[in-house]
PDBQT receptor file of N, H, CA, C and O in Angstrom, charges set to zero:
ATOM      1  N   UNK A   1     -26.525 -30.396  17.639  1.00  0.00    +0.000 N 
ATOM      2  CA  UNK A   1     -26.158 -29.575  18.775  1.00  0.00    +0.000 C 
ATOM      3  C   UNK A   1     -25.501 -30.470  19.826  1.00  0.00    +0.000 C 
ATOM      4  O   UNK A   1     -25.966 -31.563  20.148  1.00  0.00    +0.000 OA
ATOM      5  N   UNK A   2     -24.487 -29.984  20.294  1.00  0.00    +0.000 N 
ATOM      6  H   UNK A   2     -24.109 -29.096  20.033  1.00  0.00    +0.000 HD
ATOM      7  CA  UNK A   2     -23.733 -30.910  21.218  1.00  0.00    +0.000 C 
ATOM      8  C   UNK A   2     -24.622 -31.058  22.829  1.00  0.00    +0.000 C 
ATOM      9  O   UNK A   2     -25.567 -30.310  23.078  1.00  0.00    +0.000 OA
ATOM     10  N   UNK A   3     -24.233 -31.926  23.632  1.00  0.00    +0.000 N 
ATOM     11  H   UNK A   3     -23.464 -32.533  23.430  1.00  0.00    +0.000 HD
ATOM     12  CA  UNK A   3     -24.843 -31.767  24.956  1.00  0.00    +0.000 C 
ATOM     13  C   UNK A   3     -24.039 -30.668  26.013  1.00  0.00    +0.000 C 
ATOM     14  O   UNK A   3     -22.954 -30.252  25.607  1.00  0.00    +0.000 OA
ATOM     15  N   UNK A   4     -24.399 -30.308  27.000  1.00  0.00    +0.000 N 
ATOM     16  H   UNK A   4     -25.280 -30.645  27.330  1.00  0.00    +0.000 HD
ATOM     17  CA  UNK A   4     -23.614 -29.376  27.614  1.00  0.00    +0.000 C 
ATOM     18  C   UNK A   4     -23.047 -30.449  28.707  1.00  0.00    +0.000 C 
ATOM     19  O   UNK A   4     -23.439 -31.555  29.079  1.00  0.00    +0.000 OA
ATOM     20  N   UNK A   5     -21.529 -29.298  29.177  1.00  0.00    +0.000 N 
ATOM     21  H   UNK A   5     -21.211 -28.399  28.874  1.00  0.00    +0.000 HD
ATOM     22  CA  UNK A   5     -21.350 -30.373  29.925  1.00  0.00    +0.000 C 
ATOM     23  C   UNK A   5     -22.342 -29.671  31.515  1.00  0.00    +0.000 C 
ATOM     24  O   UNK A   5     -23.203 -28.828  31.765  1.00  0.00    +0.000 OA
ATOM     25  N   UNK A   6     -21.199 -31.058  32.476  1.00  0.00    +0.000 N 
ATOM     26  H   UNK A   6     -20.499 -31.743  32.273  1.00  0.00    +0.000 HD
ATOM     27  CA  UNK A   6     -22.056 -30.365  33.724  1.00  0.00    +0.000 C 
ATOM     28  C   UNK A   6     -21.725 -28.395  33.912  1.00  0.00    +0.000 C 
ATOM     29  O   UNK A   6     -22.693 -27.648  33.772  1.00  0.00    +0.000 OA
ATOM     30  N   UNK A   7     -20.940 -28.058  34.085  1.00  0.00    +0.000 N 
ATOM     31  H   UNK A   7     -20.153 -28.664  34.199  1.00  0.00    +0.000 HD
ATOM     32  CA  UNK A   7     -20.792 -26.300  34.046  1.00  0.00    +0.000 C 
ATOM     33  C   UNK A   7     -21.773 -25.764  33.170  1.00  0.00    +0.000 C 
ATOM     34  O   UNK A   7     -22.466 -24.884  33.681  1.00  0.00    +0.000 OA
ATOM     35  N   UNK A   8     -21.952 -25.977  32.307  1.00  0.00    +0.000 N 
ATOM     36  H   UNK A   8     -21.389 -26.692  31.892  1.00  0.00    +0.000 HD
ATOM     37  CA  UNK A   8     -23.192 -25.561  31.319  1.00  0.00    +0.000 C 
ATOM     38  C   UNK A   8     -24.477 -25.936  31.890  1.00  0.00    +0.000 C 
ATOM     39  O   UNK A   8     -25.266 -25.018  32.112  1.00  0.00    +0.000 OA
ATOM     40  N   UNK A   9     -24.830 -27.163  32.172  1.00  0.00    +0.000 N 
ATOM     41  H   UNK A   9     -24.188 -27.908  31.991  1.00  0.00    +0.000 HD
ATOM     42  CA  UNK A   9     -25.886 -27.109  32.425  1.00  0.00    +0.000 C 
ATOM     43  C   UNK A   9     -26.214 -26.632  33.823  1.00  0.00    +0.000 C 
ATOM     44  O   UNK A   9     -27.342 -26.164  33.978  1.00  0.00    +0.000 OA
ATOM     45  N   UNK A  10     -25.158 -26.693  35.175  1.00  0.00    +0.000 N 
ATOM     46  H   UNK A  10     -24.242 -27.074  35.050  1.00  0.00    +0.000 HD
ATOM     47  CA  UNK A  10     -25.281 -25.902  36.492  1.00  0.00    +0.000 C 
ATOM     48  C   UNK A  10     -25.759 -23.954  36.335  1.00  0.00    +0.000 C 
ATOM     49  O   UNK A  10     -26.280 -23.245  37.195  1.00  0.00    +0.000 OA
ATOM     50  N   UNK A  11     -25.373 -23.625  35.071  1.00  0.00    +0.000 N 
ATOM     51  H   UNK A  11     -24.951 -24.201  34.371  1.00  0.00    +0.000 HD
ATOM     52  CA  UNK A  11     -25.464 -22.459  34.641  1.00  0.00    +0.000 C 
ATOM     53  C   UNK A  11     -26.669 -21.979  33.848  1.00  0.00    +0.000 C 
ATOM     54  O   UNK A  11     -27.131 -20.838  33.846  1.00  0.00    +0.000 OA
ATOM     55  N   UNK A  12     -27.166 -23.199  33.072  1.00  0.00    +0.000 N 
ATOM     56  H   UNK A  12     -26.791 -24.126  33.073  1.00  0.00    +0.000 HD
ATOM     57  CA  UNK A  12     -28.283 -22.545  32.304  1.00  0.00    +0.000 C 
ATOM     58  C   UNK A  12     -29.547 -23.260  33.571  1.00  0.00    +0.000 C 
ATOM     59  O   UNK A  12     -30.705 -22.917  33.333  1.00  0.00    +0.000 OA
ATOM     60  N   UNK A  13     -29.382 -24.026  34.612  1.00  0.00    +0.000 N 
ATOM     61  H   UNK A  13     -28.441 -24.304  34.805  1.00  0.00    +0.000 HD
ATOM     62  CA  UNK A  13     -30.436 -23.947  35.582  1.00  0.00    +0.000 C 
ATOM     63  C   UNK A  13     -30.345 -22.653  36.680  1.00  0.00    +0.000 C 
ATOM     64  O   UNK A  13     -31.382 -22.246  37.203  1.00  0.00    +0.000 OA
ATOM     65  N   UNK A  14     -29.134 -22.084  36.965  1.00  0.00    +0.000 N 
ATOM     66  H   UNK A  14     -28.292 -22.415  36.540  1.00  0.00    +0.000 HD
ATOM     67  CA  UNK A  14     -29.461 -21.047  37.513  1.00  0.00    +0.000 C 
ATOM     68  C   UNK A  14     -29.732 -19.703  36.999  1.00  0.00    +0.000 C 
ATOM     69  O   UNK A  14     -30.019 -18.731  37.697  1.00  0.00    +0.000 OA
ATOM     70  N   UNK A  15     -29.599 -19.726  35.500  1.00  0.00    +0.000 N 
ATOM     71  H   UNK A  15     -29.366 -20.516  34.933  1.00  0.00    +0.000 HD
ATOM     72  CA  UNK A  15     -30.432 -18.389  34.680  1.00  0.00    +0.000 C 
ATOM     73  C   UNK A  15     -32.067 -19.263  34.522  1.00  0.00    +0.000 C 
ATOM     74  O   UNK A  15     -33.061 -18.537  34.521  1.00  0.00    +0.000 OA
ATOM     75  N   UNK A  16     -32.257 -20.702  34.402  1.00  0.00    +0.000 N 
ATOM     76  H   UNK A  16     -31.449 -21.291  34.402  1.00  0.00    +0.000 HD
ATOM     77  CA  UNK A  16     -33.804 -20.770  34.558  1.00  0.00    +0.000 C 
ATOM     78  C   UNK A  16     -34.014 -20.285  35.846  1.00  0.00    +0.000 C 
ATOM     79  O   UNK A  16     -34.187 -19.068  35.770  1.00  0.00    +0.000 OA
ATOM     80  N   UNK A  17     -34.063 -20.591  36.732  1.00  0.00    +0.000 N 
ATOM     81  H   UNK A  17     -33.923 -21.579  36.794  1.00  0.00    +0.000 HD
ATOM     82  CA  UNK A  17     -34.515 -20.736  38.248  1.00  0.00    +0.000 C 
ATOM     83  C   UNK A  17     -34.333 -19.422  38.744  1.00  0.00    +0.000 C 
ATOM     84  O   UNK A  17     -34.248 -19.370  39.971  1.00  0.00    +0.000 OA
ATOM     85  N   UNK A  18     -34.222 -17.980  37.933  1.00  0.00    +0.000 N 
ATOM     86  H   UNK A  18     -34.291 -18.023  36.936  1.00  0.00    +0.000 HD
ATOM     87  CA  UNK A  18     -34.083 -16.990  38.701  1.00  0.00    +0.000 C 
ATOM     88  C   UNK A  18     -32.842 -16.393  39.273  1.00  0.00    +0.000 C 
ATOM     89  O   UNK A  18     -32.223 -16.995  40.151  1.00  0.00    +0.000 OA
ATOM     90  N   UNK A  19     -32.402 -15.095  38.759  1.00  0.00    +0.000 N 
ATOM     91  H   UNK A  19     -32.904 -14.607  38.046  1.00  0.00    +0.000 HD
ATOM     92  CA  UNK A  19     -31.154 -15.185  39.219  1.00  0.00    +0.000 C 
ATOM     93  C   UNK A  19     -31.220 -13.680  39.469  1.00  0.00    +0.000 C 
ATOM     94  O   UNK A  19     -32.030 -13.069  38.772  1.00  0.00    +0.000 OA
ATOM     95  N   UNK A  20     -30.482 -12.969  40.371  1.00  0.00    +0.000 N 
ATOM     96  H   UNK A  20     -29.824 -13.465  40.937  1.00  0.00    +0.000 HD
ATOM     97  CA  UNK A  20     -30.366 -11.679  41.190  1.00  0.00    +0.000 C 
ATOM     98  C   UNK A  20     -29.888 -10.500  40.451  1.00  0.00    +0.000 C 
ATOM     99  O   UNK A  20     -28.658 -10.536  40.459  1.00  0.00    +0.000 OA
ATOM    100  N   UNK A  21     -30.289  -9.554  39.867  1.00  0.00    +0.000 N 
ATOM    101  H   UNK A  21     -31.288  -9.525  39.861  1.00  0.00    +0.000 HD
ATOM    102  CA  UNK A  21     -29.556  -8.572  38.851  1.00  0.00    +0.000 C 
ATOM    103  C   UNK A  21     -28.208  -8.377  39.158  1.00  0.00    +0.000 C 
ATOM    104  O   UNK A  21     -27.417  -8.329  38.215  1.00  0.00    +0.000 OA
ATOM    105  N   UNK A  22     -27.831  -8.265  40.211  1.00  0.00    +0.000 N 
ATOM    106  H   UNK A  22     -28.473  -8.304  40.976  1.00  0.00    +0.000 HD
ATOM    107  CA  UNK A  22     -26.167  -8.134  40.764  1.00  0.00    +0.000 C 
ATOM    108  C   UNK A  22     -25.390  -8.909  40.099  1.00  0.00    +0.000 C 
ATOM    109  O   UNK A  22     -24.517  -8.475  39.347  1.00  0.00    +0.000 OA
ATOM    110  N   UNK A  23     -25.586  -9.976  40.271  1.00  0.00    +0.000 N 
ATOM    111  H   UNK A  23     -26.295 -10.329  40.881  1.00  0.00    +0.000 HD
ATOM    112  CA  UNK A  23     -25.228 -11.563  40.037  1.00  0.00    +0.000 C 
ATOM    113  C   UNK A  23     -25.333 -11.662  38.403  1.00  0.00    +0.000 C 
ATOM    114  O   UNK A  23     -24.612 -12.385  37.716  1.00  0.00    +0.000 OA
ATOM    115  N   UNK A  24     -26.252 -10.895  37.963  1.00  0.00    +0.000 N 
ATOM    116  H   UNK A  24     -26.838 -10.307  38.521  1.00  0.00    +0.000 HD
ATOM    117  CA  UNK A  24     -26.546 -11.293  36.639  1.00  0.00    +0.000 C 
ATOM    118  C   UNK A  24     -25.780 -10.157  35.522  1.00  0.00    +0.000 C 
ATOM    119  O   UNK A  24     -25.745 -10.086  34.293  1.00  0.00    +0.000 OA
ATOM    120  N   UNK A  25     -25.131  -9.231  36.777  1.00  0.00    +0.000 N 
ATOM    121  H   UNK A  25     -25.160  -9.289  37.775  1.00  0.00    +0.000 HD
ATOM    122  CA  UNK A  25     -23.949  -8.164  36.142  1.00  0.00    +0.000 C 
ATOM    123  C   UNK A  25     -22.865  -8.749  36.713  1.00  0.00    +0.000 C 
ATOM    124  O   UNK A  25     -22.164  -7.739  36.764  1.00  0.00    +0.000 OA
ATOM    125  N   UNK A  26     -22.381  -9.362  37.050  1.00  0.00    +0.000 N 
ATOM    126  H   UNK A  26     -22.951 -10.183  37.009  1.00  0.00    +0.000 HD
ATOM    127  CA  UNK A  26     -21.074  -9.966  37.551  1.00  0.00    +0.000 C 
ATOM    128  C   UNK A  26     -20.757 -10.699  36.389  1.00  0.00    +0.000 C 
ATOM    129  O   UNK A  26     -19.711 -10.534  35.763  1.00  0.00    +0.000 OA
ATOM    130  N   UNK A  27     -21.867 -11.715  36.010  1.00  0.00    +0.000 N 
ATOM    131  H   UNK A  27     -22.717 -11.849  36.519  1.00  0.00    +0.000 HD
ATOM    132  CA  UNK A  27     -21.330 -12.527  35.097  1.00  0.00    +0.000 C 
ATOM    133  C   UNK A  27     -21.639 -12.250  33.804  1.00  0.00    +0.000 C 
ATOM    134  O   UNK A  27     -21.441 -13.078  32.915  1.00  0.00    +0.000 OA
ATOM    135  N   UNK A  28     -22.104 -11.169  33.601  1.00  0.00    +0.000 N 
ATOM    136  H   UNK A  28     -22.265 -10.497  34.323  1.00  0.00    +0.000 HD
ATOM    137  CA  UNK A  28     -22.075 -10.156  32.078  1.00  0.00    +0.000 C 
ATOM    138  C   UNK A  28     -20.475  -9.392  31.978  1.00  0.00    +0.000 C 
ATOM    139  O   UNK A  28     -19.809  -9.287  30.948  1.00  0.00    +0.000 OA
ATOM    140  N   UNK A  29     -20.199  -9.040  32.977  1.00  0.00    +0.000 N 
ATOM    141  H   UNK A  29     -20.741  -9.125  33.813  1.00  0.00    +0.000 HD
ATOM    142  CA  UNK A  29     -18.670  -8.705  33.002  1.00  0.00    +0.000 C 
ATOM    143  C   UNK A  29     -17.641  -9.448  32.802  1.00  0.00    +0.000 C 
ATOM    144  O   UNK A  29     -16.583  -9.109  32.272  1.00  0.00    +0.000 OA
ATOM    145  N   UNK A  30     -18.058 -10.919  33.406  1.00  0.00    +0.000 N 
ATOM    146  H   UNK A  30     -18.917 -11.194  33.837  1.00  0.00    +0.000 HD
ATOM    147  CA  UNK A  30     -16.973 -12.002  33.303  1.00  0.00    +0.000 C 
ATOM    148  C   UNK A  30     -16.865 -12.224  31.590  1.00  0.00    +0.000 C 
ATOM    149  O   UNK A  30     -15.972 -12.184  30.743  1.00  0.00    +0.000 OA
ATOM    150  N   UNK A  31     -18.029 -12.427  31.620  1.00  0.00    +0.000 N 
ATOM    151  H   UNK A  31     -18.754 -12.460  32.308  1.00  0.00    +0.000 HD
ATOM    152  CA  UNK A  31     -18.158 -12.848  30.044  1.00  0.00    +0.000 C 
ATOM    153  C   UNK A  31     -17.568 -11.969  29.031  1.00  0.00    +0.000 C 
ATOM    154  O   UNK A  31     -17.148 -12.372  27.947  1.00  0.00    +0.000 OA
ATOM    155  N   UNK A  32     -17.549 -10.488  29.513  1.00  0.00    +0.000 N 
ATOM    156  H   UNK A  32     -17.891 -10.161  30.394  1.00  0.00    +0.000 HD
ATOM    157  CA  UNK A  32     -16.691  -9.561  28.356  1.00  0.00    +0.000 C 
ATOM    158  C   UNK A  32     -15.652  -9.793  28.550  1.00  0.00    +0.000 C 
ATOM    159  O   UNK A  32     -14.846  -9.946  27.632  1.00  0.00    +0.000 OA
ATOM    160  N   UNK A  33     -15.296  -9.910  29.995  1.00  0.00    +0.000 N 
ATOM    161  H   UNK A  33     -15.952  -9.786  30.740  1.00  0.00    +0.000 HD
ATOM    162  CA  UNK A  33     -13.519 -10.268  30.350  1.00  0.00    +0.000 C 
ATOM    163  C   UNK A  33     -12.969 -11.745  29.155  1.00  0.00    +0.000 C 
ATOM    164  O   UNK A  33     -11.952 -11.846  28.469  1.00  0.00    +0.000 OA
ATOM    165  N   UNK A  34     -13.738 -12.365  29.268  1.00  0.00    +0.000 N 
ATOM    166  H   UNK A  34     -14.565 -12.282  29.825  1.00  0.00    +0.000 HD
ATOM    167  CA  UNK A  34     -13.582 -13.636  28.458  1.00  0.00    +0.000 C 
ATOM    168  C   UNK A  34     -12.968 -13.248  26.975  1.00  0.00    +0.000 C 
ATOM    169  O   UNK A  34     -11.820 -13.233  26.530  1.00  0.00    +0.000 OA
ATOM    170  N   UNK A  35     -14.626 -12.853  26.260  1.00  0.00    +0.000 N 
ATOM    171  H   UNK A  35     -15.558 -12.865  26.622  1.00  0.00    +0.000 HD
ATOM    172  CA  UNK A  35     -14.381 -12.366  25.162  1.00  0.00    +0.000 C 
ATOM    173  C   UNK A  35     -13.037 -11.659  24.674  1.00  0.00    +0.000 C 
ATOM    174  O   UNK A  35     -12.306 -11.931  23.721  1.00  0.00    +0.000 OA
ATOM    175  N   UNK A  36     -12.961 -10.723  25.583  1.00  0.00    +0.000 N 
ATOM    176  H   UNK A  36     -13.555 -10.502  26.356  1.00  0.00    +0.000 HD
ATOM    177  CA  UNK A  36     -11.432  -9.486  25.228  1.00  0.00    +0.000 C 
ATOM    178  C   UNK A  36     -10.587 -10.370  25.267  1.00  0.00    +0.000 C 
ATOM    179  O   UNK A  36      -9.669 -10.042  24.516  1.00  0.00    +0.000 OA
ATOM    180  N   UNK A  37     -10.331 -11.644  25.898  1.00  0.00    +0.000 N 
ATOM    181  H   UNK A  37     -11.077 -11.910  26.509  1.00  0.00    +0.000 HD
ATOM    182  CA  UNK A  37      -9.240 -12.149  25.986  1.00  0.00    +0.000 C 
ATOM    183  C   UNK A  37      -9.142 -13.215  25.061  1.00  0.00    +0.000 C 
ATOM    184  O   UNK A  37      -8.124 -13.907  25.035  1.00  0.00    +0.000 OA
ATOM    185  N   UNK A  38     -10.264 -13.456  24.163  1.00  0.00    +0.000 N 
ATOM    186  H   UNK A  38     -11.091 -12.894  24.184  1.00  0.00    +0.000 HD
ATOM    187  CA  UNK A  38     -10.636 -14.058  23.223  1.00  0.00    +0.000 C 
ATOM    188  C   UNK A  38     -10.503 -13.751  21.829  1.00  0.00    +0.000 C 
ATOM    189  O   UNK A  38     -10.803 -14.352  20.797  1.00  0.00    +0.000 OA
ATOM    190  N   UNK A  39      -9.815 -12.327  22.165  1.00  0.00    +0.000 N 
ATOM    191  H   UNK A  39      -9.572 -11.839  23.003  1.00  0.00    +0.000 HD
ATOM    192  CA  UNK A  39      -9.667 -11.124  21.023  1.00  0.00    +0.000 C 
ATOM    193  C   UNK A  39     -10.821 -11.083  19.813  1.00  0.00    +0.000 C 
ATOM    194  O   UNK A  39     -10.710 -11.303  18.607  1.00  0.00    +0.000 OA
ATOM    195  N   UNK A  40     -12.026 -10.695  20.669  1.00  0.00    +0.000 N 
ATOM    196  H   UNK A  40     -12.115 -10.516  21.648  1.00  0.00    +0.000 HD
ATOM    197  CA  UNK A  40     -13.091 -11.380  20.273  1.00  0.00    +0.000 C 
ATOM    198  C   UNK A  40     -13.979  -9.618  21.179  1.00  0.00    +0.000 C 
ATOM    199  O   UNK A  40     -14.886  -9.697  22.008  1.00  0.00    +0.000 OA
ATOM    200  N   UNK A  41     -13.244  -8.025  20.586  1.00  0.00    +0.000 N 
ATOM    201  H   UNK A  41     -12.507  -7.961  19.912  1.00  0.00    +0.000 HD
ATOM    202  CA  UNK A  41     -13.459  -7.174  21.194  1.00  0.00    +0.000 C 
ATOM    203  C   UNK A  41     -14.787  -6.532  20.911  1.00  0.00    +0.000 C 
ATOM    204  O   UNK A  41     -15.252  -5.845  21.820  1.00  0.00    +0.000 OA
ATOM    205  N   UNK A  42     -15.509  -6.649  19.736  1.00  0.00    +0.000 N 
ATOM    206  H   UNK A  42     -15.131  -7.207  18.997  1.00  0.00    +0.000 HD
ATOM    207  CA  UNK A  42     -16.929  -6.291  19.778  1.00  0.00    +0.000 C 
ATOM    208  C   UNK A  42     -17.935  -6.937  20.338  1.00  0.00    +0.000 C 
ATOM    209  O   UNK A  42     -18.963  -6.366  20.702  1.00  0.00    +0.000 OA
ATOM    210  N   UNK A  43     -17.723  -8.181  20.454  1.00  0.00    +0.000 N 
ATOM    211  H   UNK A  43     -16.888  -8.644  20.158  1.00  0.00    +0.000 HD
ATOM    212  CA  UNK A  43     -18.840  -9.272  21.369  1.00  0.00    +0.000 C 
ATOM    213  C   UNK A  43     -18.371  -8.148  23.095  1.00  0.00    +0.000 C 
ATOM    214  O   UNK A  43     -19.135  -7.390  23.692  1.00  0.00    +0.000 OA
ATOM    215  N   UNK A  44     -17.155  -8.417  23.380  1.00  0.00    +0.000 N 
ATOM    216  H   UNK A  44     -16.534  -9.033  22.895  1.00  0.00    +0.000 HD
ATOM    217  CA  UNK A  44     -16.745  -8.420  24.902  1.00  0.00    +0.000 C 
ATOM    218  C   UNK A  44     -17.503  -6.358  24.771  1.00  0.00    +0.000 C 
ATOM    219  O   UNK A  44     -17.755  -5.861  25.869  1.00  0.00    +0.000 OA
ATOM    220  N   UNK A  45     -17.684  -5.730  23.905  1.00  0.00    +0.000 N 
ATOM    221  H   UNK A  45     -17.479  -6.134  23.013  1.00  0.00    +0.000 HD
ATOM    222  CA  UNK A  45     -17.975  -3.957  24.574  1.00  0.00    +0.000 C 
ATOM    223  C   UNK A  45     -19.623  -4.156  24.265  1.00  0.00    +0.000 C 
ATOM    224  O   UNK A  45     -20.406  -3.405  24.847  1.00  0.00    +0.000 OA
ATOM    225  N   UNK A  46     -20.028  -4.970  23.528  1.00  0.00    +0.000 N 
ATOM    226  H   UNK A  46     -19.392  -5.580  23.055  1.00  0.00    +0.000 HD
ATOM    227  CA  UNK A  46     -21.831  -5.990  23.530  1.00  0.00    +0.000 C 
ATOM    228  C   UNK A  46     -22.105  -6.311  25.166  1.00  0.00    +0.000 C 
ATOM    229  O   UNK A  46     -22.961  -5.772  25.866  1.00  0.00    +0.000 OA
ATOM    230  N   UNK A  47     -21.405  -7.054  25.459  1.00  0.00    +0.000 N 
ATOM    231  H   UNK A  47     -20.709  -7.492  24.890  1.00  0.00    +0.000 HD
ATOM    232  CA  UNK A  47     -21.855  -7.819  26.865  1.00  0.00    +0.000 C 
ATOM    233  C   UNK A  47     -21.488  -6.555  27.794  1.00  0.00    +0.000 C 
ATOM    234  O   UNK A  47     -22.370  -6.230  28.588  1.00  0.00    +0.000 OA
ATOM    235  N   UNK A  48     -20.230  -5.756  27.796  1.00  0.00    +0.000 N 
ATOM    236  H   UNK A  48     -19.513  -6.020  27.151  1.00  0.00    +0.000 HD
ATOM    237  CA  UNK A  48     -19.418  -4.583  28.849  1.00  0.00    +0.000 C 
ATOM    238  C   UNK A  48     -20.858  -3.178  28.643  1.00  0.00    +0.000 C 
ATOM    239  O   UNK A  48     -21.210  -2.399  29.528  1.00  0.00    +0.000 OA
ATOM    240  N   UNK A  49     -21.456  -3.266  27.118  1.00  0.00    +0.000 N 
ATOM    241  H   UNK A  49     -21.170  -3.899  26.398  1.00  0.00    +0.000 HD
ATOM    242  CA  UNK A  49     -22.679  -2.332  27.381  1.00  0.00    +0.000 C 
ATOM    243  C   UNK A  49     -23.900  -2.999  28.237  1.00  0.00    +0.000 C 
ATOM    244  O   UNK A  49     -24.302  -2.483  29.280  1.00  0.00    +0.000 OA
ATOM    245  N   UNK A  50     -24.318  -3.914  27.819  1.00  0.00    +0.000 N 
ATOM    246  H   UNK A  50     -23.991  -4.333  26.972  1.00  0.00    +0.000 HD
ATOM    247  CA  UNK A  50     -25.244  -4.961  28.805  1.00  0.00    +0.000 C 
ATOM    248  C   UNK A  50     -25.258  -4.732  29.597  1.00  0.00    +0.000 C 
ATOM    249  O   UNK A  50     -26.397  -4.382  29.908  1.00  0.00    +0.000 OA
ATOM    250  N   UNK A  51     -24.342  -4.642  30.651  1.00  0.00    +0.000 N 
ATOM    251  H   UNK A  51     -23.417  -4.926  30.399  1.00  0.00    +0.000 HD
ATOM    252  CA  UNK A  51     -23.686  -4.947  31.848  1.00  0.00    +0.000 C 
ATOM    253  C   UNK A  51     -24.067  -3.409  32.500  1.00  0.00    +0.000 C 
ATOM    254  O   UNK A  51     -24.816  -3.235  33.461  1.00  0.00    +0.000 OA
ATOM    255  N   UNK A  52     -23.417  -2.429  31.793  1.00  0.00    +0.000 N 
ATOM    256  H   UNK A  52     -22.809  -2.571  31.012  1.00  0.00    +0.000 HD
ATOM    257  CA  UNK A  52     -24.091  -1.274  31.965  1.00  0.00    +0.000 C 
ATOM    258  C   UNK A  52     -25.580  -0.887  32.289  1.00  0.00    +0.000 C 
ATOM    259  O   UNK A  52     -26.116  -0.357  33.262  1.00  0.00    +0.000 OA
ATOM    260  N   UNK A  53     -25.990  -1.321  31.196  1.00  0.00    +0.000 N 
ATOM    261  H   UNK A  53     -25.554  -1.752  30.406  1.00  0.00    +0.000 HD
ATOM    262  CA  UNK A  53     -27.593  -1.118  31.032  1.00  0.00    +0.000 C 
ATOM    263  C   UNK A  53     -28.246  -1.921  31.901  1.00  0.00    +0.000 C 
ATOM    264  O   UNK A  53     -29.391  -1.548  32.156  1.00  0.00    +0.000 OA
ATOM    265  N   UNK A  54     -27.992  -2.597  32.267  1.00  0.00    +0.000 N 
ATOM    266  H   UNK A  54     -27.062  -2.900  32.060  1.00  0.00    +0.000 HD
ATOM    267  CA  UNK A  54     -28.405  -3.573  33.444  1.00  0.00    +0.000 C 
ATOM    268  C   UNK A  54     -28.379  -3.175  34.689  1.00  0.00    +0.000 C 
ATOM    269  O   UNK A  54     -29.068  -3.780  35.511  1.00  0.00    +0.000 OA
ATOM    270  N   UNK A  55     -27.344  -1.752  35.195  1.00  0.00    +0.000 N 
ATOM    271  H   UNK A  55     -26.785  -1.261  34.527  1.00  0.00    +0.000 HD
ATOM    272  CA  UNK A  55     -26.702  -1.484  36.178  1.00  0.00    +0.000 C 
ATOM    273  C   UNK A  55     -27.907  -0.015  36.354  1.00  0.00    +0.000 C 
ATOM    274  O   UNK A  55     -28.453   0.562  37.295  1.00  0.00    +0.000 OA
ATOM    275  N   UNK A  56     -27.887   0.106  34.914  1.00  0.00    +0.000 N 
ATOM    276  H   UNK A  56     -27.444  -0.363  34.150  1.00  0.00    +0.000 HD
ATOM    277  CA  UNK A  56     -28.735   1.667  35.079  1.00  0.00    +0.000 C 
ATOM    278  C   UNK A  56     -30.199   1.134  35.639  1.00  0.00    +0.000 C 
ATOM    279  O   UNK A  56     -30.666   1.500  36.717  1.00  0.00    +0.000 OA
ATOM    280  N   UNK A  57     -30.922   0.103  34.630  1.00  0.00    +0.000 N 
ATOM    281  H   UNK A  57     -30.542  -0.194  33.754  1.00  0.00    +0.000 HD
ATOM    282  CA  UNK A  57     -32.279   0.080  34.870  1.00  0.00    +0.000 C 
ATOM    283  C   UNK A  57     -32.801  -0.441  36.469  1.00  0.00    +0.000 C 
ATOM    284  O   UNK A  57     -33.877  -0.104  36.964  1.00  0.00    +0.000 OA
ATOM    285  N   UNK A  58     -31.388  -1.677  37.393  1.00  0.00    +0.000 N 
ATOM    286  H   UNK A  58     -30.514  -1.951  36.991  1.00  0.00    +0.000 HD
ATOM    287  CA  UNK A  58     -31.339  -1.475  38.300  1.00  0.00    +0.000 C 
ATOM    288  C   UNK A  58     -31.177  -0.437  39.543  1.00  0.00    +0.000 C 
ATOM    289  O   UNK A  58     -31.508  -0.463  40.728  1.00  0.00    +0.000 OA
ATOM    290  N   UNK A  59     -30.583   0.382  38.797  1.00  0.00    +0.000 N 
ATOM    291  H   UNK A  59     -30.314   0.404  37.834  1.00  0.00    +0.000 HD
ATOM    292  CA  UNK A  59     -30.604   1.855  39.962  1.00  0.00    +0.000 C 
ATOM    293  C   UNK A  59     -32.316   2.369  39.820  1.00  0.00    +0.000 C 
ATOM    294  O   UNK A  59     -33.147   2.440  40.726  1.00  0.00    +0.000 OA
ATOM    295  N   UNK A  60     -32.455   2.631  38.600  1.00  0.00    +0.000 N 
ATOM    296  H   UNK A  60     -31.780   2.573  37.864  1.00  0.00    +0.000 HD
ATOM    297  CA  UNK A  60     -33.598   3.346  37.895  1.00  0.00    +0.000 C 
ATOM    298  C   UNK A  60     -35.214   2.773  39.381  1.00  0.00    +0.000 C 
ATOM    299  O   UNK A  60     -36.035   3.309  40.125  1.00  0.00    +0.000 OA
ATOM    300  N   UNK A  61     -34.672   1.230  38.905  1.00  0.00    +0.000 N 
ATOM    301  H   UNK A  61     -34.005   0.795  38.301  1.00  0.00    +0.000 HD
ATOM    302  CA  UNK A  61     -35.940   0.388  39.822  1.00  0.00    +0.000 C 
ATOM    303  C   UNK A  61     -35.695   0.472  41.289  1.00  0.00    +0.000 C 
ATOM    304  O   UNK A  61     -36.525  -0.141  41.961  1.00  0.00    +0.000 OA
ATOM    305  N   UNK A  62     -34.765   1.077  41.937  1.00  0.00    +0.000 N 
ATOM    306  H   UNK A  62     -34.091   1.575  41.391  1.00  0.00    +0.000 HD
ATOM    307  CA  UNK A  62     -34.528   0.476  43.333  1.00  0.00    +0.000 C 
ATOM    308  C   UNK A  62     -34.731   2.608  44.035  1.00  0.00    +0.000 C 
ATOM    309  O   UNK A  62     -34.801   3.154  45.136  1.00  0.00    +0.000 OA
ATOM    310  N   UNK A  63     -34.743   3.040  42.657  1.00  0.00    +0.000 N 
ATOM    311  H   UNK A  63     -34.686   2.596  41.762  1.00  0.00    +0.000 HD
ATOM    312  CA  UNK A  63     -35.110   4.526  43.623  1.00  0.00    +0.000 C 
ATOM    313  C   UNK A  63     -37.000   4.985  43.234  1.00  0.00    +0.000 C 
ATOM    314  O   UNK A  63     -37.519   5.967  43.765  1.00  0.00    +0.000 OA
TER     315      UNK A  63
């Protein structure tokens, strides 16, 4: 397994350390944006449903 670089590892300490559902749909979106452009379209509508479902169970919890 390779080492990460620094961006990788600035990233997998702020998914350890807790990270804000908002925040944690922003970059579920980025990541499909990625994918699609990666032509890589079933991973990117995987992460674009995520992203969704993430959005619902947050409404779900905040009413």
């Amino acid at each position: 397994m390779r080492e990460l670089d620094s961006e990788e590892q600035e990233l997998l300490e702020q998914l350890n350390g807790g990270l804000p559902t908002d925040e944690l749909i922003v970059m579920v979106r980025d990541l499909a944006q990625v994918l699609t452009k990666e032509g890589l379209a079933i991973r990117a509508r995987v992460a674009e449903t995520a992203a969704d479902r993430l959005e619902q169970l947050s409404a779900a919890r905040a009413n």
